[in-house]
LUMKEMAR-30124 format. One record per residue (C-alpha): residue number from 1; residue in one letter; z negated, y negated, x negated. Coordinates in pm, 1 decimal, always signed. Layout:
% LUMKEMAR-30124
<rec i="NUM" aa="A" w="Z" v="Y" u="X"/>
...
//
This chain:
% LUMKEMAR-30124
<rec i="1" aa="X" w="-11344.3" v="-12843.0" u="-11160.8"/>
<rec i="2" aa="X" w="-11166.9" v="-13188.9" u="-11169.5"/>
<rec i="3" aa="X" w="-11399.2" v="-13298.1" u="-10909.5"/>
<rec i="4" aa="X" w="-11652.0" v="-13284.8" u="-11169.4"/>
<rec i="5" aa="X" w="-11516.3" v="-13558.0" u="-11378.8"/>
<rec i="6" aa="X" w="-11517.0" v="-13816.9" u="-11112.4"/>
<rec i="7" aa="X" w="-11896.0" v="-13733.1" u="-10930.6"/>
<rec i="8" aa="X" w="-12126.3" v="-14026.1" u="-11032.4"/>
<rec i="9" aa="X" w="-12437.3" v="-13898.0" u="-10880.4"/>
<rec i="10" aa="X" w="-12625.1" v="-13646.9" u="-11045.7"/>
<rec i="11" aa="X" w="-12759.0" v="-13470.6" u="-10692.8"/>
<rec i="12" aa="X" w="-12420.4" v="-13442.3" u="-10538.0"/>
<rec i="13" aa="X" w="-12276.2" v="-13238.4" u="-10853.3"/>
<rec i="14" aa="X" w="-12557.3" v="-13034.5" u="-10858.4"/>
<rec i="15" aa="X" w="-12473.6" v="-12911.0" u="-10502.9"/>
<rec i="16" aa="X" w="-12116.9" v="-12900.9" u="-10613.1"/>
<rec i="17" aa="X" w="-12176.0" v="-12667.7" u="-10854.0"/>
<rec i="18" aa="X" w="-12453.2" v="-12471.0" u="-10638.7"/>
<rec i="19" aa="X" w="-12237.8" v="-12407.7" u="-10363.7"/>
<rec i="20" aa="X" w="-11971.1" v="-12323.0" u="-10613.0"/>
<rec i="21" aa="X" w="-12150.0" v="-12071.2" u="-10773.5"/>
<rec i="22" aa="X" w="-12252.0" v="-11916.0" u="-10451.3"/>
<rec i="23" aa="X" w="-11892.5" v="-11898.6" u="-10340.7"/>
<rec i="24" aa="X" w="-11788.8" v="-11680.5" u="-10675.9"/>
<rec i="25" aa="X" w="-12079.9" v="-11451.4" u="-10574.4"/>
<rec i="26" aa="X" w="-11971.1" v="-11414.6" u="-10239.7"/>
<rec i="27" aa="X" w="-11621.0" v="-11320.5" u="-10358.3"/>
<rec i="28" aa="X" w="-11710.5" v="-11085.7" u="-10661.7"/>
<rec i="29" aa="X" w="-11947.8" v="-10878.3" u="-10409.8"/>
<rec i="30" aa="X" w="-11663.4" v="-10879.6" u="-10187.3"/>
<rec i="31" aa="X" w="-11461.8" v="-10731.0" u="-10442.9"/>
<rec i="32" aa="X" w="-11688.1" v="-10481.7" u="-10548.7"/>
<rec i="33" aa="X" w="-11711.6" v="-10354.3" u="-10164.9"/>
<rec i="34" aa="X" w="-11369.9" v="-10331.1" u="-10142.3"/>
<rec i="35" aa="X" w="-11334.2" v="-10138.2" u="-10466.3"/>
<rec i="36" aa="X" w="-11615.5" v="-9894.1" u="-10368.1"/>
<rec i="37" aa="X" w="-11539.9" v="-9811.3" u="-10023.7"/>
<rec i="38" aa="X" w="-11096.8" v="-9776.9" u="-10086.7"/>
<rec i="39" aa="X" w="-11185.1" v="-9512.8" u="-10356.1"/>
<rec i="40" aa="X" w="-11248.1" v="-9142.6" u="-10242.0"/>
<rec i="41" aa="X" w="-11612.6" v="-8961.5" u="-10341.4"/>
<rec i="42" aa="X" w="-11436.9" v="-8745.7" u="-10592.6"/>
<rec i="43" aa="X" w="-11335.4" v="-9072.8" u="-10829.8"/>
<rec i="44" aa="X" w="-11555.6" v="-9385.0" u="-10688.0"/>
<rec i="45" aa="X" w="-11675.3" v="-9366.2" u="-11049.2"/>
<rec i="46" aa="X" w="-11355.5" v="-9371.9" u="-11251.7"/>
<rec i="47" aa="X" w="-11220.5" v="-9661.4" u="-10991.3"/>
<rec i="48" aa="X" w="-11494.6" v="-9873.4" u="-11001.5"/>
<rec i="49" aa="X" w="-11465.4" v="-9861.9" u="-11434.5"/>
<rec i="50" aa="X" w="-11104.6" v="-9930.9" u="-11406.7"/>
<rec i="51" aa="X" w="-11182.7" v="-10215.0" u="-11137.9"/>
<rec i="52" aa="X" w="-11460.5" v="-10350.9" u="-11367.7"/>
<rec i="53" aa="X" w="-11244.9" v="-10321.0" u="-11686.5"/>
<rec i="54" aa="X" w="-10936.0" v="-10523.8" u="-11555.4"/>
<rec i="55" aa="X" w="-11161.9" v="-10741.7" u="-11372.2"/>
<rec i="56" aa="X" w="-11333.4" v="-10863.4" u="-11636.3"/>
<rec i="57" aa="X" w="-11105.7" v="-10854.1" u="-11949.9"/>
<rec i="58" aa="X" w="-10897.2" v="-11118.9" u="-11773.1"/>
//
């Protein structure tokens, strides 16, 4: 994000930030896969609420 402070041109932070956003996508999806398919059938549901609670109260 200190990159951010030193673009001058308008287009190039736009992509910057684009490509940025895309990449946290990419990685919370991955994340979510992993947490789905680790956890057995019997408690997919109670893993993935754990997984979503500690993920996001951070």
């Amino acid at each position: 994000m200190l990159a951010l402070a030193f673009v001058r041109h308008f287009w190039l932070l736009n992509a910057f930030i684009f490509f940025t956003g895309f990449s946290w996508i990419a990685v919370l999806s991955t994340l979510n896969l992993g947490a789905q398919r680790s956890a057995a059938k019997w408690v997919k549901a109670r893993a993935l609420a754990v997984y979503l609670t500690v993920f996001l109260a951070q």
